[in-house]
C-alpha positions as MATLAB code, in Angstrom:
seq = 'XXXXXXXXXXXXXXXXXXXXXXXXXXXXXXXXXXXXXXXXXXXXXXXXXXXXXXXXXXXXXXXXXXXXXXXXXXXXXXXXXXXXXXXXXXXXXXXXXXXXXXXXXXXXXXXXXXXXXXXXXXXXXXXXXXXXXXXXXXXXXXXXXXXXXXXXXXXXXXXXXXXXXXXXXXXXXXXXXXXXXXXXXXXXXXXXXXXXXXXXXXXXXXXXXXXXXXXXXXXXXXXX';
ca = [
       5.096    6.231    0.440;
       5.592    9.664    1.674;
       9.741   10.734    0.893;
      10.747   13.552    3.327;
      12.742   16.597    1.217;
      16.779   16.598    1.379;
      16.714   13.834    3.958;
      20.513   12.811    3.772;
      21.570   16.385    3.487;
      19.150   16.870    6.774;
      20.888   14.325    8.492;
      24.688   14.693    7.572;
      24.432   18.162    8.609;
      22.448   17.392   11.821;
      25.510   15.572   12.588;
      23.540   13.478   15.194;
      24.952   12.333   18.595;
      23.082    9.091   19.610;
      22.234   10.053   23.410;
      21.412   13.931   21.581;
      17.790   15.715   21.939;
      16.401   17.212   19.214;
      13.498   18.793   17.942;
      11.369   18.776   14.475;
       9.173   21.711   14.836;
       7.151   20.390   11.263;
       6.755   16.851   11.836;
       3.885   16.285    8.761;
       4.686   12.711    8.235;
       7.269   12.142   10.205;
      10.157   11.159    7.487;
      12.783   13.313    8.867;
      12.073   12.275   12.673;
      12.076    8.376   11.779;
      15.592    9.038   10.466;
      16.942   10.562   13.267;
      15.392    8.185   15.485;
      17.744    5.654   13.488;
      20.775    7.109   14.690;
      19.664    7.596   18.298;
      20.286    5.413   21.235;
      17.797    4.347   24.070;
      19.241    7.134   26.038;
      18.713    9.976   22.767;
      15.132   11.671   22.441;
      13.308   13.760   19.499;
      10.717   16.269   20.398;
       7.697   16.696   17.245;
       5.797   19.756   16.744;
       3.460   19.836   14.186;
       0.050   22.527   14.193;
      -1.694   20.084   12.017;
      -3.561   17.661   13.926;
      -3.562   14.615   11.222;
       0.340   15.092   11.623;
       0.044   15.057   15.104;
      -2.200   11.993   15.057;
       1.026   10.157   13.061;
       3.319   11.772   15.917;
       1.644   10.072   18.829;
       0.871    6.633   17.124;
       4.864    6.718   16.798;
       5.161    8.349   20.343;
       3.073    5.219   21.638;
       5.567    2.786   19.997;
       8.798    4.353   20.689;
       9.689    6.037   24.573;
      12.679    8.282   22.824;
       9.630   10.606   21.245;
       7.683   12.942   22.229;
       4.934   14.846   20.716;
       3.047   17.994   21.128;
       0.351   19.599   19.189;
       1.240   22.965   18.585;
       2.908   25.492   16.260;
       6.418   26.501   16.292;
       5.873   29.561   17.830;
       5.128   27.450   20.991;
       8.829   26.135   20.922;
      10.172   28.364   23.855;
       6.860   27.366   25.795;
       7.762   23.804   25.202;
      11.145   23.525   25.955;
      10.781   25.950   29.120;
       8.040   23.482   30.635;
       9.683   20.450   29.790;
      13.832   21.589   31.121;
      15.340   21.960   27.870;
      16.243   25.173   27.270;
      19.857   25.028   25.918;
      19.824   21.105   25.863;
      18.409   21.028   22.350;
      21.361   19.539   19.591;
      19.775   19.868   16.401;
      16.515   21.269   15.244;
      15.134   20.135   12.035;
      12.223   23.183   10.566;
      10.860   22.088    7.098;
       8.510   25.077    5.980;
       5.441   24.848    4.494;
       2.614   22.594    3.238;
       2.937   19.077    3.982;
       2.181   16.234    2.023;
      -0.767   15.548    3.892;
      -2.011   18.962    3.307;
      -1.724   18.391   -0.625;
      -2.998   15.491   -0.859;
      -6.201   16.245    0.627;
      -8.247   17.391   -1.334;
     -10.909   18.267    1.507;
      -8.263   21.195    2.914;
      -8.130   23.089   -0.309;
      -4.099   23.634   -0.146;
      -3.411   23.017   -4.091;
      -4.844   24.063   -7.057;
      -4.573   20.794   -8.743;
      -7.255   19.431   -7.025;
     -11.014   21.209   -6.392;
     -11.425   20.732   -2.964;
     -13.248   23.389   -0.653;
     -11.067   26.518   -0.137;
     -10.273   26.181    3.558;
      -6.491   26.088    3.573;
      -5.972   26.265    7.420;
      -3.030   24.278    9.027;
      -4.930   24.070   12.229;
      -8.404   23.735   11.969;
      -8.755   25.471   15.882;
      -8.454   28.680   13.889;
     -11.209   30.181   12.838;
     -10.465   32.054    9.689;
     -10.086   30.420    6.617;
      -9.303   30.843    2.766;
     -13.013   30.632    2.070;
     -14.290   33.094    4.300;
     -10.911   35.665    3.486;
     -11.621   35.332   -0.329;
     -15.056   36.288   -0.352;
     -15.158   38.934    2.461;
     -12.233   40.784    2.099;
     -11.466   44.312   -0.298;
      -9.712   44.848   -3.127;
      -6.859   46.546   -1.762;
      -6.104   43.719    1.417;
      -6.632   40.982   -1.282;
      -3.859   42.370   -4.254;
      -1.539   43.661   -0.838;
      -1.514   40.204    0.087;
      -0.846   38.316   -3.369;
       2.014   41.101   -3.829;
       3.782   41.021   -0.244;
       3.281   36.887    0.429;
       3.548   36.014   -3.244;
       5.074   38.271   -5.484;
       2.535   38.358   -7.629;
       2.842   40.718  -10.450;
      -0.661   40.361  -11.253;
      -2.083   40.844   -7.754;
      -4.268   44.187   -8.909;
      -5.788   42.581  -11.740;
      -6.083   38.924   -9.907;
      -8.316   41.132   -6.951;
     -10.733   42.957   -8.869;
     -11.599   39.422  -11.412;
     -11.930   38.255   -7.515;
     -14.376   41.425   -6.679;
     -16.208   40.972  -10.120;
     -17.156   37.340   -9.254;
     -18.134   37.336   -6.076;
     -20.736   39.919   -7.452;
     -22.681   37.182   -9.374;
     -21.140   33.794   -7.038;
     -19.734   32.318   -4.486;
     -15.804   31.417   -4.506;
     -16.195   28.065   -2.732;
     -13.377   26.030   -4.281;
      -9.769   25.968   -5.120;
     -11.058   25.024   -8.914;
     -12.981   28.194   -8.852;
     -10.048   30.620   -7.426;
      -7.689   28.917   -9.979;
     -10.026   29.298  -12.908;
     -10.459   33.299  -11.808;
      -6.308   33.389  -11.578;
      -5.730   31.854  -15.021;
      -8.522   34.060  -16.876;
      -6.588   37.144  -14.592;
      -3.182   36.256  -16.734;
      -2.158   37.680  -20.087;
      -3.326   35.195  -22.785;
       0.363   34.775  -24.154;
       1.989   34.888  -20.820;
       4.616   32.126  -20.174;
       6.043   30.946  -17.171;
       7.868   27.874  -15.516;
       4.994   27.556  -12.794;
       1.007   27.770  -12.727;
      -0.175   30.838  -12.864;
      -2.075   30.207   -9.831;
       0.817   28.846   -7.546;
       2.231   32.507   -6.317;
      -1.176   33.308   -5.372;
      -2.246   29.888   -3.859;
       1.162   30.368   -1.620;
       0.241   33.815   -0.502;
      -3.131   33.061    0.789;
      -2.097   29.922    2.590;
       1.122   31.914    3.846;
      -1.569   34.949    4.777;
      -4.179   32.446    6.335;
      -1.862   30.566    8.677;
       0.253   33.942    9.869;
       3.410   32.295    8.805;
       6.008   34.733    8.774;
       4.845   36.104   11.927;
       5.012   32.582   13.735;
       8.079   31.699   12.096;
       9.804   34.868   13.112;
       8.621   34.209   16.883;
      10.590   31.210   16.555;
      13.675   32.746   15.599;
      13.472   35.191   18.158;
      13.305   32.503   20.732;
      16.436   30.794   19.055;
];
């Protein structure tokens, strides 16, 4: 059973009015929308974004059940687009925007999303796009590579994590997120310690990279 992240703080501070409309802009599996849908009246209505369409799938099985939602398969960028079309602009009472990877994404080992499991290096929220981790990883230079393990992860190894990524892709193919993690850890000082997996900082920049994050996420806010 999936548990959504900081659900009671989400909702006390949400401070949800039962005829209110409001939006969740990351649906994933839908723990923070069934909540709200709780505390909502016949006459209150949710609005569920998600880019991923397995989330989006869960959103419209719930849509089919329950009139007060309504779901939409699209990023958050495509917020102001949504709420234009559909008379809501300035109606909205609470918006609920948990960032990245789902547990869906994770958990699949097919998408390639975590390190923990070796599952083809894809890594795309929406699989519409056509640029993925596997194609990035093994196409792109040295410098793009360690600029984007530095800027999306704060990497402090991102130089020496790019050219062991160079050097193999000489003699093979980097087809998994087993064989990316193995070329991260070998990339770290042998007596380095940390709190985290060496290969988390640069797992989270690629993914952040891959699915233009930032950029998306600061459309939103300029549409706020």
């Amino acid at each position: 059973m999936h548990i959504p992240i900081m659900l009671n703080e989400v909702i006390n501070n949400l401070n949800i009015r039962s005829n209110g409309v409001y939006l969740d802009i990351t649906f994933g599996c839908g723990g923070h929308s069934k909540e709200v849908l709780k505390y909502l009246s016949k006459d209150g209505k949710i609005y569920v974004l998600d880019r991923d369409y397995n989330s989006f799938l869960i959103a419209k099985e719930l849509s089919s059940i329950d009139s007060r939602v309504h779901c939409f398969h699209c990023s958050f960028k495509d917020v102001y687009k949504i709420l234009k079309k559909n008379n809501l602009l300035g109606k909205i009472d609470g918006i609920i925007a948990d960032l990245g990877t789902s547990a869906l994404q994770l958990s699949d080992i097919s998408r390639g999303f975590s390190f923990n499991k070796d599952g083809f290096l894809d890594m795309r929220m929406d699989f519409r796009q056509k640029l993925n981790a596997f194609n990035w990883i093994n196409n792109t230079g040295f410098v793009e590579i360690s600029n984007v393990l530095f800027n999306y992860g704060n990497e402090i190894f991102s130089k020496r994590i790019a050219r062991n990524i160079i050097n193999y892709r000489e003699k093979k193919i980097i087809r998994t997120s087993n064989d990316l993690s193995d070329i991260i850890l070998k990339s770290y000082p042998i007596n380095y310690s940390s709190k985290i997996h060496p290969a988390t900082k640069t797992f989270q920049a690629i993914r952040i990279f891959i699915n233009n994050e930032l950029e998306e996420l600061i459309c939103f806010l300029k549409d706020l």
